[in-house]
C-alpha positions in Angstrom: 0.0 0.0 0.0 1.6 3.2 -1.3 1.7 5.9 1.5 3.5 8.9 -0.2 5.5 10.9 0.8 6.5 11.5 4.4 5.8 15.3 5.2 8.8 17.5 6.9 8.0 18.8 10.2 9.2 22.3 10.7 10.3 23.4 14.6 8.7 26.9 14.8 8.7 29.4 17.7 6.4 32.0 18.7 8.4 35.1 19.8 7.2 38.4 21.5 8.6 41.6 20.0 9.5 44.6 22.0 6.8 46.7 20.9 4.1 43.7 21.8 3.7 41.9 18.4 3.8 38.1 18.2 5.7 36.5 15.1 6.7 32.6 14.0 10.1 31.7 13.3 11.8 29.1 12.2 14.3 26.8 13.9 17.7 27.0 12.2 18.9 23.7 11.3 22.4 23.8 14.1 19.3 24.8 16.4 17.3 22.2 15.8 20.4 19.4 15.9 21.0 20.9 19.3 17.5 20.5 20.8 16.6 17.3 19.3 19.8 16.4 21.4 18.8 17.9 25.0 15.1 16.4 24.5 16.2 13.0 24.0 19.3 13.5 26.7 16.3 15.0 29.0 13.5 13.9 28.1 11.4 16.9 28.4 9.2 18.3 25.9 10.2 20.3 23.0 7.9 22.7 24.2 9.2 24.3 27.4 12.6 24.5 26.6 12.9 27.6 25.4 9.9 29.6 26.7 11.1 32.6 28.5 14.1 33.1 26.9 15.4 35.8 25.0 16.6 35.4 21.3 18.1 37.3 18.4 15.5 37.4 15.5 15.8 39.0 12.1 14.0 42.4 11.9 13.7 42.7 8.1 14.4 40.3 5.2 17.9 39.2 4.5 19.9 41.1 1.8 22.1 39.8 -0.9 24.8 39.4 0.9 23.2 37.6 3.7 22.0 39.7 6.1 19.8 41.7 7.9 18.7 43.4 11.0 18.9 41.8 14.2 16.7 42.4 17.5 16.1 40.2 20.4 12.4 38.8 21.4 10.9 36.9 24.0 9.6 32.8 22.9 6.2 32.6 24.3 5.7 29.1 22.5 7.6 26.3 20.4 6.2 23.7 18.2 6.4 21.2 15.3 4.1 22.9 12.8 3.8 20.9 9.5 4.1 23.8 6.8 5.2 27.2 7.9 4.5 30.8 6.9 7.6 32.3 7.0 10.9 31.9 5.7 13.0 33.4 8.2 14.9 31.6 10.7 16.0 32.8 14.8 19.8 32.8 14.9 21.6 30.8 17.4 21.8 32.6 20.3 19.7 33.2 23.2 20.0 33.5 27.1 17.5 32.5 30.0 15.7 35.6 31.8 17.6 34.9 34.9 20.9 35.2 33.3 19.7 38.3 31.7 18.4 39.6 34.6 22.0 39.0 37.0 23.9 39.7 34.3 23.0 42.4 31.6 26.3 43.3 30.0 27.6 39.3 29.9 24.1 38.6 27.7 24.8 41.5 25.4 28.1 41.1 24.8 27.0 37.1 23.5 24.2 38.2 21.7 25.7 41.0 19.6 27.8 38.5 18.2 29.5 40.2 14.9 26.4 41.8 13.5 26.6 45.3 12.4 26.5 48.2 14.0 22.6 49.0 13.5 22.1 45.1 15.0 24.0 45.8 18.2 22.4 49.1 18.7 19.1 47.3 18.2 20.4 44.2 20.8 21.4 46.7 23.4 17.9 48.6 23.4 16.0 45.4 23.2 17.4 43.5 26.1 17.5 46.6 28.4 13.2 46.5 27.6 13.5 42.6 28.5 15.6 43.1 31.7 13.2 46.0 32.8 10.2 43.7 32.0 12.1 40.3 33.6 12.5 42.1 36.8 8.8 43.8 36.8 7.2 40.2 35.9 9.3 37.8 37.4 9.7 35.3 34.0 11.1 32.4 34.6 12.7 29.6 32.3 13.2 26.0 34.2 14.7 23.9 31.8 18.0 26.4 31.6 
């Protein structure tokens, strides 16, 4: 019995912006090696892991010679979605609230990375609006 073809499962985030809107992103593929890892070393769901934590996204489509503008949002959800909406993937890094919230200057310092001037400005202003809003709500990330 012919069963076609198997469909691709996509790992997709939902991530808060600074300025309250909620977009999906893709999983890069090193990120998705990585957690595949830890869920079957931990056995925990794929869901928690990152929820909380604060990651660099692309602000605006890449360019031709591969990039583009970096912020950093907060993952409110992760999931296996079977098609996905956007093109654009999160970059590797990100840091737990509590790191961000003991240690500012440490978490910006990893998350600029080498990204271009604009980027880093964007970073810096970003996670200060995260550490205020770490501190005001108490977030919390359990699996980090």
């Amino acid at each position: 019995m012919y069963q076609g073809k198997k469909r691709r499962k996509y790992l997709t985030i939902k991530v808060e912006l600074v300025n309250g809107q909620q977009k999906w992103f893709r999983i890069s593929p090193k990120l998705f090696k990585i957690i595949i890892n830890e869920q079957r070393l931990r056995k925990i769901s794929v869901k928690y892991m990152l929820t909380n934590c604060f990651i660099n996204i692309p602000l605006s489509s890449y360019n031709k010679n591969n990039q583009a503008v970096i912020g950093v949002g907060r993952v409110i959800q992760m999931k296996y979605r079977a098609h996905t909406d956007t093109r654009l993937c999160v970059r590797g890094q990100f840091v737990p609230p509590e790191k961000l919230k003991k240690r500012f200057f440490s978490c910006y310092h990893y998350l600029k990375h080498d990204y271009g001037k604009l980027s880093k400005v964007n970073i810096l202003f970003d996670l200060y609006f995260w550490r205020r809003k770490v501190r005001k709500e108490n977030l919390t990330n359990h699996f980090f």
